[in-house]
C-alpha positions as CSV (number, residue, x, y, z in Angstrom):
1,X,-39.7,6.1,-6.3
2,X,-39.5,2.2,-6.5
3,X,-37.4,0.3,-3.5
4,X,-37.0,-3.2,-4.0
5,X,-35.2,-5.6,-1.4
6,X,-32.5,-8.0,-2.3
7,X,-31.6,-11.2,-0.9
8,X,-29.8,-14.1,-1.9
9,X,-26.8,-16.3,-1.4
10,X,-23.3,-14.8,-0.7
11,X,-21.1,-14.1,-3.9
12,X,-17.6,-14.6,-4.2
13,X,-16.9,-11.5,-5.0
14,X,-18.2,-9.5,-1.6
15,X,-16.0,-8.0,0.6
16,X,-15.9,-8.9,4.3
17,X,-14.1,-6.9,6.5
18,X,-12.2,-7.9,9.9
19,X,-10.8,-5.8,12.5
20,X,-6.9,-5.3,13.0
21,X,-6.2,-5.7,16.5
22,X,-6.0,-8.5,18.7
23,X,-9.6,-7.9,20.3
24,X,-11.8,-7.6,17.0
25,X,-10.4,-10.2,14.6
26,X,-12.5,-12.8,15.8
27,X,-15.8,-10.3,15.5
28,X,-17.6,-9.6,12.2
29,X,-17.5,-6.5,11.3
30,X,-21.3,-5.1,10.1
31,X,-21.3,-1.5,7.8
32,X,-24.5,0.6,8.6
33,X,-27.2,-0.1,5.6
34,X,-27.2,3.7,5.2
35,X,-23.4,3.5,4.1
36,X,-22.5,3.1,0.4
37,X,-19.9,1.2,1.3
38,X,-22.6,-1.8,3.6
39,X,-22.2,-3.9,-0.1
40,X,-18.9,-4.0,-1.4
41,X,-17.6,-6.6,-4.0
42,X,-13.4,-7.1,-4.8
43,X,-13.2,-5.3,-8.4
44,X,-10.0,-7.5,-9.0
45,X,-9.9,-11.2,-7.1
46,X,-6.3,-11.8,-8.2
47,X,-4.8,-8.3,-6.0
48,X,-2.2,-9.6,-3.2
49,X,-3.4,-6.5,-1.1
50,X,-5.2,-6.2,1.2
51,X,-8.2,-3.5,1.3
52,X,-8.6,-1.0,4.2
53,X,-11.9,0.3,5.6
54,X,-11.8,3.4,8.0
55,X,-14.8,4.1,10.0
56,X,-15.5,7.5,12.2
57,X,-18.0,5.6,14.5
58,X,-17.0,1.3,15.3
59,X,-19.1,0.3,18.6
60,X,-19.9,-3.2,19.9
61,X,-23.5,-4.5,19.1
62,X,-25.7,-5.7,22.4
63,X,-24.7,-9.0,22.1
64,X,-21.1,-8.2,21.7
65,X,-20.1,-10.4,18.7
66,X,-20.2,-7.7,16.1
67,X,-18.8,-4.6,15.4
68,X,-21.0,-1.8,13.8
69,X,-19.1,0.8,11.9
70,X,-20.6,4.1,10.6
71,X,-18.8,6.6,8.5
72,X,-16.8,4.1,6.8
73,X,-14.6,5.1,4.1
74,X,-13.7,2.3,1.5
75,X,-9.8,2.8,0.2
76,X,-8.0,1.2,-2.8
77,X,-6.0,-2.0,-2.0
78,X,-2.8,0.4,-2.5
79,X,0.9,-1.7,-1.0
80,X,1.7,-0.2,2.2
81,X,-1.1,1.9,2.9
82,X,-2.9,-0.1,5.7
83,X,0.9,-0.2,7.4
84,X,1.2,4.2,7.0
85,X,-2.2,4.4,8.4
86,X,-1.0,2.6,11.7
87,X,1.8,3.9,11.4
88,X,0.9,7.8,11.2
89,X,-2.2,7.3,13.6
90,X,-1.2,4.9,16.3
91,X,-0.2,6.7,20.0
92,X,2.9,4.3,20.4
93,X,4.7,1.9,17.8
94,X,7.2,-1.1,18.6
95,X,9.0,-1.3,14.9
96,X,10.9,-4.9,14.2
97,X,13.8,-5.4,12.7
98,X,15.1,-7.6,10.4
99,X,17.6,-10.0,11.1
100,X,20.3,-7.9,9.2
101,X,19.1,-4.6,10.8
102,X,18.5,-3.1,7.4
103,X,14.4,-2.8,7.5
104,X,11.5,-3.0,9.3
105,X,9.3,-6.2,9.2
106,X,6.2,-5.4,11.2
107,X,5.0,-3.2,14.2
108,X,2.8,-3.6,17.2
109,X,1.0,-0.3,17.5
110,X,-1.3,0.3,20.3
111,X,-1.4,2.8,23.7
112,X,1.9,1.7,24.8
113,X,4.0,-0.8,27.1
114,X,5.0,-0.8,30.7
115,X,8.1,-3.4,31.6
116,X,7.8,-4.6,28.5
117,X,3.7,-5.7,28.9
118,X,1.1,-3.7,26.7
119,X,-1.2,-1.3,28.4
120,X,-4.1,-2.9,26.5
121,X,-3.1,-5.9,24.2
122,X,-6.3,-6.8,23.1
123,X,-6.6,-3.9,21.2
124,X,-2.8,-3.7,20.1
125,X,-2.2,-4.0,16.6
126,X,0.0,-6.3,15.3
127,X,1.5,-6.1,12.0
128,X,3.9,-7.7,9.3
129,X,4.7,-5.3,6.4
130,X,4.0,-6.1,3.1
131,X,6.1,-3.4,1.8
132,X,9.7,-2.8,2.7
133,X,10.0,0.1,5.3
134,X,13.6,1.7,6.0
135,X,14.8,4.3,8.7
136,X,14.7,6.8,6.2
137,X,10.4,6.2,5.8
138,X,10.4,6.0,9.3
139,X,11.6,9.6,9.8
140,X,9.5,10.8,6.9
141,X,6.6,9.2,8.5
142,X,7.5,10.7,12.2
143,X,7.4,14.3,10.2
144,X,4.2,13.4,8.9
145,X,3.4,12.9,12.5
146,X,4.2,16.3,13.3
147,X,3.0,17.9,10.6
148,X,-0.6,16.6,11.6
149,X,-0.2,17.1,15.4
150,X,0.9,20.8,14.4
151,X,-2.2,21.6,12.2
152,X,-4.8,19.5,14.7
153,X,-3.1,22.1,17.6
154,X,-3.5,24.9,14.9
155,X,0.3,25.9,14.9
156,X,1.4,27.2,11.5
157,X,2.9,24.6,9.3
């Protein structure tokens, strides 16, 4: 078997990640070499969404400017899908309203407040929807919620 290593300038194309929350945004974010998903190039430059990367492992590197993720899974740019993740996985969620009470606009999602001051803001997530989200989602999305809690405490569905 023949390896060869590549090098060169950065393309257009590649995919950079950044974190979510308030404390990794300004940190690069570095995929293990060992992951298929360390190279990744936008297959359609003109998409409005955004494309989400879940990782099982994300630690600080030693010099604490870069985030290494392991056991990263690559999904399609799909509307709405980064916004389901935080909203089915996140311990506590603030929704916001629109100004005619009709939807939801964004969320801050984290471990919670106390008098109205996060428990850990840096790594709150704050997040305007690109999709339209109504109280009807919401409860569909709190069932979800349930759903998984049930099966991860291994009650019967």
């Amino acid at each position: 078997v023949e390896t060869a290593n590549l090098s060169g300038g950065s393309s257009p194309y590649e995919v950079f990640y950044k974190g979510l929350n308030e404390g990794s945004m300004s940190r690069s974010i570095n995929i293990d070499n060992t992951s298929v998903n360390s190279i990744a190039f936008h297959h359609n430059t003109s998409l409005r969404y955004k494309e989400l990367l879940t990782a099982t492992t994300a630690c600080l590197t030693g010099a604490q400017d870069k985030i290494h993720a392991r056991g990263t899974t690559a999904h399609q740019p799909i509307p709405g899908l980064p916004e389901i993740m935080i909203l089915l996985f996140a311990p506590q969620i603030q929704l916001h309203c629109s100004p005619s009470l009709l939807h939801y606009i964004g969320c801050t999602a984290g471990l919670g407040f106390v008098k109205g001051h996060p428990l850990w803001g840096e790594h709150d997530i704050k997040r305007a929807f690109d999709v339209r989200f109504d109280n009807q989602d919401m409860v569909d999305i709190n069932k979800l919620r349930m759903y998984i809690s049930d099966l991860l405490r291994g009650d019967e569905v």
